[in-house]
N, C-alpha and C positions, 0 to 999 in steps of 0.2 A: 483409523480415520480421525479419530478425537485428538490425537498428538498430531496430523497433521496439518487441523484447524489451528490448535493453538500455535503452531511452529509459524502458520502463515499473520494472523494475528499478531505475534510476536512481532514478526518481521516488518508487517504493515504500522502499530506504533514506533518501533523502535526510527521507521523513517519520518515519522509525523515529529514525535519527541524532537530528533535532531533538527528537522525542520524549523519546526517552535525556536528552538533554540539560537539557531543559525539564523534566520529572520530577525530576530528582538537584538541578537550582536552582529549584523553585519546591512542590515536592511534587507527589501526586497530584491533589488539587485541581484544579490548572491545568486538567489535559485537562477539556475541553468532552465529548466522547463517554460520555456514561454506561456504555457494554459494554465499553471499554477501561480506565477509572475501575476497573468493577469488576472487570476479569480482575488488572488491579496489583493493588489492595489484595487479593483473593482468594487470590491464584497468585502473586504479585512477578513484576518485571521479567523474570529470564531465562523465565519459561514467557510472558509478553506475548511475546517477542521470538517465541521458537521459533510459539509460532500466527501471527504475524507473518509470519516465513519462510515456515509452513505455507500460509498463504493465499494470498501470492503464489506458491509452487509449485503450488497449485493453478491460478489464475489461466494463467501460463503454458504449464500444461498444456493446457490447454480453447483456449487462444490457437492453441498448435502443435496441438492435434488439429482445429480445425475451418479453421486452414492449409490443412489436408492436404488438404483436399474444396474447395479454393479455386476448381474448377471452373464451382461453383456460385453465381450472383450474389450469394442472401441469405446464401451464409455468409462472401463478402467483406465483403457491410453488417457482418453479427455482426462477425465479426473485427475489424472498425477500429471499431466500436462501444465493444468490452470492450478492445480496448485502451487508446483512448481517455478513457474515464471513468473505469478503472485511473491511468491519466497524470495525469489534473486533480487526482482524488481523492489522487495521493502529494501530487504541489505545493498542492493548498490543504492537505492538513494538514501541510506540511511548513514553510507561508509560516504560518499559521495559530499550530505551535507556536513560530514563530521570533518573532513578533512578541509572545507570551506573554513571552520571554525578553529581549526591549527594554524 
C-alpha cells in the first residue's frame, strides 16, 4: 500500500511540475482543463498549487481510510480503483503538459 501512495504522489507532482512548467513557457492558455485554466487566471499559480496539494491530501486520505477496512472485498475493488485513476490521471496530464511544451 506504501509504494502505492508514493506511485500515486509521484504521478500527482510529476503532472503539477510539468504544469508549472508548461504555464511560466507557454501561458495559461496551454492548459486544456477549463477549471484549472480558471482557478490560474482567478487565484494565480501558488493557490492552483496549494488546491493541488489539497486534493491529492485528500485523495490519499480516502485511499488509507478505506485501507484500513481492507477486510472487506469492495473496499479492496475501491482502493485499487481510486488509486488507480488517481495514477493515469497524474501521467496523462503530466505526458499531456509535456508534450504542450515540445
Amino acid at each position: 500500500m506504501v509504494l502505492a501512495i508514493i506511485t500515486l504522489t509521484v504521478a500527482q507532482l510529476f503532472d503539477l511540475g510539468t504544469f508549472v512548467r508548461m504555464v511560466v513557457g507557454h501561458g495559461p492558455l496551454a492548459e486544456a482543463n477549463p477549471l484549472v485554466r480558471y482557478l490560474l487566471t482567478d487565484y494565480g499559480l501558488p493557490m492552483l498549487v496549494v488546491a493541488k496539494v489539497a486534493v491529492l491530501s485528500l485523495v490519499v486520505a480516502v485511499v488509507a481510510h478505506l485501507a484500513g477496512r481492507a477486510a472487506q472485498p469492495e473496499h479492496r475493488r475501491l482502493v485499487a480503483t481510486v488509486l488507480a485513476a488517481a495514477i493515469v490521471a497524474g501521467l496523462v496530464g503530466g505526458w499531456s503538459n509535456a508534450t504542450v511544451m515540445l
